[in-house]
C-alpha positions as CSV (number, residue, x, y, z in Angstrom):
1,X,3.0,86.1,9.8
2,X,3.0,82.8,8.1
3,X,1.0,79.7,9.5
4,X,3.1,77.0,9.6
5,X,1.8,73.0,8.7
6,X,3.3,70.7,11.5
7,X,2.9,66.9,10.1
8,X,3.3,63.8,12.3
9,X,5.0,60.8,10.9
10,X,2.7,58.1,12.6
11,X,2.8,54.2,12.6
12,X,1.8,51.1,14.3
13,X,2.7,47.6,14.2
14,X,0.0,45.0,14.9
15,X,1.1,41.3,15.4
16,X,-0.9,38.5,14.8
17,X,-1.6,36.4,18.8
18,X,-1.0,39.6,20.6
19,X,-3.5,38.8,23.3
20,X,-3.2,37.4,26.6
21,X,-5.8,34.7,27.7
22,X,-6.5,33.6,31.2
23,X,-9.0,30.8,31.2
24,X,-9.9,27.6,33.4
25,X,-9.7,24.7,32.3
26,X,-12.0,21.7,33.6
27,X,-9.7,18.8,35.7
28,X,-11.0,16.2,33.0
29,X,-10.1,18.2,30.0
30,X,-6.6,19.2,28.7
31,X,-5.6,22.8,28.2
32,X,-4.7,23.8,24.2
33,X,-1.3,25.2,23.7
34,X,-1.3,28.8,22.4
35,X,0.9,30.0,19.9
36,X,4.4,31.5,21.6
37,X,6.1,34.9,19.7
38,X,4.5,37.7,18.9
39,X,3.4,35.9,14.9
40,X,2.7,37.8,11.9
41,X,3.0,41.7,12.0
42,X,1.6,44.3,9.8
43,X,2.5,47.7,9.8
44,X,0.7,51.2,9.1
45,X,2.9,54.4,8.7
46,X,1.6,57.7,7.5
47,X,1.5,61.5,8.0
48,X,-1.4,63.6,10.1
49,X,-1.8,67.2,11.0
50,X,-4.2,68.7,13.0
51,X,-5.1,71.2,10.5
52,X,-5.9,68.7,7.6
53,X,-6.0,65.1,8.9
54,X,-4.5,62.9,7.1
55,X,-2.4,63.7,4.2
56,X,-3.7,63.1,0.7
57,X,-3.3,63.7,-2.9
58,X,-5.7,67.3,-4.0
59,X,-7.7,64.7,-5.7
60,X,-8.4,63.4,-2.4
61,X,-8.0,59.5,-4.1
62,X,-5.0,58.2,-2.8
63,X,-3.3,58.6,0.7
64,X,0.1,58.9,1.7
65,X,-0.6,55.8,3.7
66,X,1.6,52.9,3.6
67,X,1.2,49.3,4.7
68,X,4.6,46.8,5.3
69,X,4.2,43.2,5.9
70,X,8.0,43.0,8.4
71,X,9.2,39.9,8.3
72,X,10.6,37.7,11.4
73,X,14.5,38.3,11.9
């Protein structure tokens, strides 16, 4: 029979202040405000099979990779 090729579509989105801190803060000093919303984002889509990794000109020089700088709605 024939093998078939299954390809994932795969992606992320990163933002910019996506941590949570928990600190003290000494009586005599002030606390500094954090930035609120989740800030700038960047996000990472491309294709991956188990079989080949991720997918690629022959060449092997260029990806199907794609980065996307969303903005804010």
């Amino acid at each position: 029979g024939k093998h078939v090729i299954i390809w994932f579509h795969n992606q992320t989105i990163f933002y910019a202040y996506d941590q949570q801190r928990i600190y003290w803060v000494h009586k005599d000093s002030s606390a500094k405000p954090q930035p609120k919303g989740k800030g700038a984002s960047l996000m990472i889509a491309s294709f991956v099979s188990a079989d080949f990794g991720f997918l690629t000109l022959l060449n092997g020089q260029k990806t199907a990779q794609k980065l996307i700088k969303p903005g804010k709605n």
